[in-house]
C-alpha positions as CSV (number, residue, x, y, z in Angstrom):
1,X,14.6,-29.2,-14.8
2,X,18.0,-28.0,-13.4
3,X,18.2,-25.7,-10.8
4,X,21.6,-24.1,-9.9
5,X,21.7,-21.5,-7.3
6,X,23.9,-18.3,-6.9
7,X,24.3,-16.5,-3.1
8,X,24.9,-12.8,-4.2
9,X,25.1,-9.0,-2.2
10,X,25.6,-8.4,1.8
11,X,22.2,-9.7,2.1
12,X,23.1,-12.7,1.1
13,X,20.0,-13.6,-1.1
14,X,19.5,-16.6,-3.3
15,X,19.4,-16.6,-7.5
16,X,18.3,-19.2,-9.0
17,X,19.0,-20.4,-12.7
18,X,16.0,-22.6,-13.6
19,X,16.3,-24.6,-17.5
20,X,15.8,-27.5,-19.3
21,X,17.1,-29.0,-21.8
22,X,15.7,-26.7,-24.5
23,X,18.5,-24.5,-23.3
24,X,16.2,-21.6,-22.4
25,X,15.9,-20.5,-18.5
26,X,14.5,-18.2,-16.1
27,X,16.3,-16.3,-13.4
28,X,14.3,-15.5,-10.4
29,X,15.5,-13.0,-8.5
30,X,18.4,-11.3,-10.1
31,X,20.5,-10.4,-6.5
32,X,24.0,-8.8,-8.7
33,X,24.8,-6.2,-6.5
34,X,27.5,-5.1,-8.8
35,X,29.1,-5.9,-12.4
36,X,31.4,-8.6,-11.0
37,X,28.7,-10.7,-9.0
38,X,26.8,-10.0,-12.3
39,X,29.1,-12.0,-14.3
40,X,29.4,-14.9,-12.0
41,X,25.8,-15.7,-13.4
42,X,26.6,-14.7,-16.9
43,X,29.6,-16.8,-16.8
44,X,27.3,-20.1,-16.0
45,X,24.6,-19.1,-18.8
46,X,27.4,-18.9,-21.2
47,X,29.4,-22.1,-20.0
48,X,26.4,-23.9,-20.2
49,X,24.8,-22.3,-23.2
50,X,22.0,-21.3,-21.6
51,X,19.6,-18.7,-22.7
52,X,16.9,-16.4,-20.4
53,X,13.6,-15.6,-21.4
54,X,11.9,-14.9,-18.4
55,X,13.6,-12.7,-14.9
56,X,10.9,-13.5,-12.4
57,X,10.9,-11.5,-9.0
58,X,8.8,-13.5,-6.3
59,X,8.7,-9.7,-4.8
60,X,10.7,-6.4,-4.9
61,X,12.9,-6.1,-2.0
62,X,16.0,-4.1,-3.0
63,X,18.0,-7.5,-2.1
64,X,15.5,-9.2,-4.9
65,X,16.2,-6.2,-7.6
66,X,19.7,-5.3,-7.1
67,X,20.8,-7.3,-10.6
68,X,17.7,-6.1,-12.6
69,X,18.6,-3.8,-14.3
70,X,22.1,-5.9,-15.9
71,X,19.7,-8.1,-16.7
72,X,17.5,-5.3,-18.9
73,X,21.0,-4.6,-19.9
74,X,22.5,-7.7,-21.0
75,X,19.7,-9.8,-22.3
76,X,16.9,-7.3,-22.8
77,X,14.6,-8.7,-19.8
78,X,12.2,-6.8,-17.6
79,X,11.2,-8.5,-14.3
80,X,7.4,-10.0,-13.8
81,X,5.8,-9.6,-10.7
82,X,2.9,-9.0,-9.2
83,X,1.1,-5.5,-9.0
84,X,1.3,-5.1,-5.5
85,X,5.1,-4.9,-5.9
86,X,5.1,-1.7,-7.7
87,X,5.7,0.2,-4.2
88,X,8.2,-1.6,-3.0
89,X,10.5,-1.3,-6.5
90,X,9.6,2.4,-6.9
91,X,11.2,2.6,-3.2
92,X,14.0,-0.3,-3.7
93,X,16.7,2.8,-3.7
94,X,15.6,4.6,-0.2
95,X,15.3,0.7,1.3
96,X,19.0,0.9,0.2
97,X,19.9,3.8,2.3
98,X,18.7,2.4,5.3
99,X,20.8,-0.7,4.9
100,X,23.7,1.4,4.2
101,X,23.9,-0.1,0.4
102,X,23.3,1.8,-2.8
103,X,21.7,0.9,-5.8
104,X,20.3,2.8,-9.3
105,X,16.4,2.8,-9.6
106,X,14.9,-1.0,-10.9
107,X,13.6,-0.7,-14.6
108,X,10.2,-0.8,-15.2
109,X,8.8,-4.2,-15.2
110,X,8.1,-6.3,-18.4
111,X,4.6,-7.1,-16.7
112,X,2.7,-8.2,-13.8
113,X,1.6,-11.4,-12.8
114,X,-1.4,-12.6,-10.9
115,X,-2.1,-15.8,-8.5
116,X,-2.3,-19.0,-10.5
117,X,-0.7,-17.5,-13.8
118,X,1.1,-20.1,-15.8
119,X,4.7,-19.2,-16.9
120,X,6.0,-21.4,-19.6
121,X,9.4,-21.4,-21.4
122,X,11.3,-24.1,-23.2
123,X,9.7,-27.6,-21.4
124,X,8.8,-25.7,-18.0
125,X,6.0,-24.7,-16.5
126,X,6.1,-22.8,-13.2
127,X,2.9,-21.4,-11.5
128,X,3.0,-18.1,-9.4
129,X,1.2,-18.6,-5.8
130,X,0.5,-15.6,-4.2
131,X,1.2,-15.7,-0.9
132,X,1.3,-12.4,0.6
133,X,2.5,-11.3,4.4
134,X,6.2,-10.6,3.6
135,X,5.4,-8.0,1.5
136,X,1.6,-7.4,-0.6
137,X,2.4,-9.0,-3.6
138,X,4.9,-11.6,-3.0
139,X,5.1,-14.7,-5.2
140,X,6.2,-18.3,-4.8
141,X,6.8,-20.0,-8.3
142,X,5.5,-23.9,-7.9
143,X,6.5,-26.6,-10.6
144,X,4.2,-29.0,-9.9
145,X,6.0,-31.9,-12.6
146,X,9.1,-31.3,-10.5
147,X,7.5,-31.0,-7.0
148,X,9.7,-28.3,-6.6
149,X,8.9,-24.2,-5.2
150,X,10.8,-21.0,-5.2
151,X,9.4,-19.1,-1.7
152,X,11.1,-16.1,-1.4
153,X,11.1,-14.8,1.8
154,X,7.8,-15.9,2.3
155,X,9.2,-19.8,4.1
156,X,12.5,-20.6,5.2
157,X,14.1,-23.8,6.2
158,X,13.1,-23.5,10.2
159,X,11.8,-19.6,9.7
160,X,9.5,-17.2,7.9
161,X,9.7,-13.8,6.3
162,X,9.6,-10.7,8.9
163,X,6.7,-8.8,8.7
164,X,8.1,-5.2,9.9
165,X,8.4,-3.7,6.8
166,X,5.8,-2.0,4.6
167,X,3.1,-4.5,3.4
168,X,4.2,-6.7,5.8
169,X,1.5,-8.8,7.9
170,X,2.0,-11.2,10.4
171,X,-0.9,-13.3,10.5
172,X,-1.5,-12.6,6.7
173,X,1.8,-14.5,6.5
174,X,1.3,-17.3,8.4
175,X,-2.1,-18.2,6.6
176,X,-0.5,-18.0,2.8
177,X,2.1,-20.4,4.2
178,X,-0.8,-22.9,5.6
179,X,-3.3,-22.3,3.0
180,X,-1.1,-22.1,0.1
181,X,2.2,-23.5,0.5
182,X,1.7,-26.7,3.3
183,X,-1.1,-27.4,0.8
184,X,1.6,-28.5,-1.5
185,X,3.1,-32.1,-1.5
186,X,4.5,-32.7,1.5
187,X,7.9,-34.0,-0.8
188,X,7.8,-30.6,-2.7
189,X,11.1,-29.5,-2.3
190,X,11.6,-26.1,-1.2
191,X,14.4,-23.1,-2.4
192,X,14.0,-20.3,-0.5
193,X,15.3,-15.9,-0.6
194,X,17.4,-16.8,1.5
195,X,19.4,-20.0,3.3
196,X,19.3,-23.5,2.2
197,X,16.9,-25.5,0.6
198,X,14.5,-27.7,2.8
199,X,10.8,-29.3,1.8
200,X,7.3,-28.7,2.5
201,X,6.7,-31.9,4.7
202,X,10.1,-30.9,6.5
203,X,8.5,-27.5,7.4
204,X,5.0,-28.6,8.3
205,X,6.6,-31.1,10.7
206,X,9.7,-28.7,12.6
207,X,8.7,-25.3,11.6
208,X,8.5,-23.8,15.2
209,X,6.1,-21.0,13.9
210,X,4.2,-23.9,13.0
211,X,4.1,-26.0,16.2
């Protein structure tokens, strides 16, 4: 697996680029904010002849969904997600406004996935955790051959996701990231929404929501 990671928008969120060496990859979270941040990651697929099958949103944030619908565009992809994200795309423009960003409506999604679901493409497998508290329906995408997981804004190196927004939960949060995600191996490296990378046994041992 290769992972390459692109920092797009003001909200500075994390794209990843996931492949093998099939050539075919998934992008989770698509963050383009406009055309020219959009070909950045276009720019890599093509250098490194790389083709997507799968756009993967671990939840819909408008900082998540900003590069959607170039993707829908471009290469014919419609996000998966799960269900419980539905609100939070429908409102991804008015979220805008209140950041002082704007943004056209998210497509509709190419379908919804649900805790535990196997996504497979080229060599990979990745499996979607639900690990709600950030938002409802939020997602973290596990390779378990790699030991690696995508958190979203669920865990961060040294943080967690806020929990002041709409389906947000505090304590709903903090027991996906002890029940789900520190259940993990403890060398499972993590790549988080936002910031740099760190690892589950990191987290467990310095988190200070943890300890």
């Amino acid at each position: 697996m290769e992972i390459f990671r692109l920092t797009f928008s003001p909200i500075e969120v994390n794209t990843f680029i996931v492949s093998d060496n099939t050539g075919e990859c998934a992008i989770i979270d698509c963050g383009c904010y406009n055309r020219k941040e959009f070909e950045k990651l276009t720019r890599y697929l093509g250098e490194n002849n790389l083709k997507p099958v799968f756009l993967l949103n671990t939840h819909c944030h408008l900082d998540h969904v900003f590069g959607n619908n170039y993707m829908l565009e471009e290469y014919n992809l419609r996000s998966w997600y799960h269900m419980e994200e539905e609100m939070n795309r429908k409102n991804a423009v008015n979220y805008a406004l209140f950041f002082g960003l704007t943004m056209d409506q998210p497509p509709e999604p190419g379908g919804f996935l649900i805790d535990n679901q196997e996504i497979s493409f080229g060599t990979t497998k990745l499996k979607a955790i639900h690990v709600p508290g950030h938002t409802a329906g939020s997602l973290a995408f596990y390779s378990q051959d790699e030991k690696v997981v995508f958190t979203g804004d669920a865990l961060f190196a040294g943080s967690i996701g806020r929990t002041d927004l709409p389906g947000g939960d505090y304590a709903t949060l903090i027991k996906s990231i002890t029940g789900r995600l520190f259940s993990l191996p403890p060398e499972t490296v993590v790549w988080p929404g936002h910031g740099d990378k760190t690892t589950i046994g990191a987290e467990i041992k310095s988190n200070p929501y943890f300890n």
